[in-house]
N, C-alpha and C positions, 0 to 999 in steps of 0.2 A: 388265361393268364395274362397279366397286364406287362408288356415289355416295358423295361428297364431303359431302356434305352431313350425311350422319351426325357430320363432325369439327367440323361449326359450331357451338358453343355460344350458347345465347339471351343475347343482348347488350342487355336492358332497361334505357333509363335509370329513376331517382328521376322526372328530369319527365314522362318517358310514364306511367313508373305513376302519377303523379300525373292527368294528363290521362281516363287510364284510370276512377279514380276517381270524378273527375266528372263522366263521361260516365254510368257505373253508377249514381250519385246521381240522375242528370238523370231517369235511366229506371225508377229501382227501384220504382217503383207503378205503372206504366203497362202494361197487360193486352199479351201479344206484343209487347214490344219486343225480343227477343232476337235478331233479323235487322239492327235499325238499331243496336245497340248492338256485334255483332261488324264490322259495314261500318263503325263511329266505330273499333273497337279495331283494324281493318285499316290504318283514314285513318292513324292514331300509329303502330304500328309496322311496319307497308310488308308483313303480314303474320301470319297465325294459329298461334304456337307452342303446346305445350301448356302452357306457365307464361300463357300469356295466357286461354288456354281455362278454365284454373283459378280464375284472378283473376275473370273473368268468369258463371262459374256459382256460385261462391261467393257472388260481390257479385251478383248476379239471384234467388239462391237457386232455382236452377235444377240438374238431375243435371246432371254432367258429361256422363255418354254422352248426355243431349239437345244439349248445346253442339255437340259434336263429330260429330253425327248433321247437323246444320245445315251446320256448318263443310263437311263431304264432302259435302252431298247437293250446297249451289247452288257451278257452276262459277265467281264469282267471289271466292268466298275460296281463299283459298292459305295449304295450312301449311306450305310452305317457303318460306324467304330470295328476294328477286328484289335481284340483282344493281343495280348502279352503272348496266352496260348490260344492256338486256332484252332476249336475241336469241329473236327466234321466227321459227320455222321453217313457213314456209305447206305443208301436208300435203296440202290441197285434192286436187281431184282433176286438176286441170290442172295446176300443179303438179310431183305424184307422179308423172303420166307424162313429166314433162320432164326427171325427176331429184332433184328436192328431197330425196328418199330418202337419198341420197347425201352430198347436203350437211349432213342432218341426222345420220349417221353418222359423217361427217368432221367435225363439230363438236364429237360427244359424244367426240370420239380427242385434237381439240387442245385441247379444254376439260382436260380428263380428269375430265370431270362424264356422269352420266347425263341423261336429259331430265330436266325438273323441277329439276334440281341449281344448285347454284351455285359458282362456285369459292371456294376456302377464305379468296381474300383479299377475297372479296366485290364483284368488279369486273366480272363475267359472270354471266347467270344465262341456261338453256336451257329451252327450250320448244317443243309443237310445238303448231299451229292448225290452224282447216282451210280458214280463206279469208280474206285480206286484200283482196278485192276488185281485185287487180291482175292479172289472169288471164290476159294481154295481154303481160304482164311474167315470165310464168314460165319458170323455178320463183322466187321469192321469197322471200327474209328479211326482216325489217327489226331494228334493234335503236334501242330507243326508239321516235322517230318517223321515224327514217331508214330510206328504203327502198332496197332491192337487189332488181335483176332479172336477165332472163337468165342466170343465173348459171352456173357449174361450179367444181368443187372447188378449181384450182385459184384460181380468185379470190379464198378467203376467208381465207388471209393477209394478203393484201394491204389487205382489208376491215377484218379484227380488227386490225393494226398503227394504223388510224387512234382508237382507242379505245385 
């Protein structure tokens, strides 16, 4: 399945790069700051493009391939778009054997996004985890801070119409 996300164009306002800015100022002497200054560029725009990675290694006078080395190594920066609603897919292993599999498959079909993807009007974004701690309640999604349990395939229209 061909991600979506490819067709997203980076959508930076004047005010983020602005904010962006002085966040770079706040930092630009300060020995490793390069981890709290991508987690301030992530707070402004909901995520790690590489127009932002650019802006960033520039204004740190830092390589780019060290920005971007950071960006992929810690799991909480993200260089794709997250959606309006952020559906994730608990993968766990309680879970997996109740089906989640399934439902993570059937989501990337109604989406018509890959994992990680988001849709093009930027209203969904897909994911998978490996534990939301509801393991009682599997298999499990949630999207935002709403949770879904028990679930099966056919539930998740009904789920995604309320969004």
């Amino acid at each position: 399945m061909k991600n979506k996300l490819e067709t997203l164009p980076f959508k930076g306002t004047p005010e983020q790069k602005e904010q962006l800015c002085a966040v770079i100022k706040e930092y630009k002497d300060v020995p490793g700051a390069l981890v709290q200054v991508l987690k301030k560029a992530q707070e402004i725009y909901g995520y790690l493009p590489l127009e932002v990675q650019i802006d960033v290694a520039e204004g740190l006078d830092v390589p780019l391939e060290e920005v971007y080395g950071v960006v992929t190594f810690y799991s909480f920066f993200s260089i794709n778009p997250k959606g309006d609603y952020k559906i994730s897919v608990c993968l766990g292993t309680a879970c997996y054997v109740k089906g989640a599999g399934d439902l993570y498959d059937a989501l990337q079909k109604k989406l018509g996004i890959s994992g990680g993807g988001c849709t093009p009007d930027g209203k969904f974004s897909l994911e998978a985890c490996r534990c939301v701690g509801a393991c009682g309640l599997a298999p499990v999604i949630t999207i935002n801070d709403d949770v879904y349990g028990r679930l099966v395939v056919k539930d998740l229209d009904d789920i995604l119409a309320k969004y």
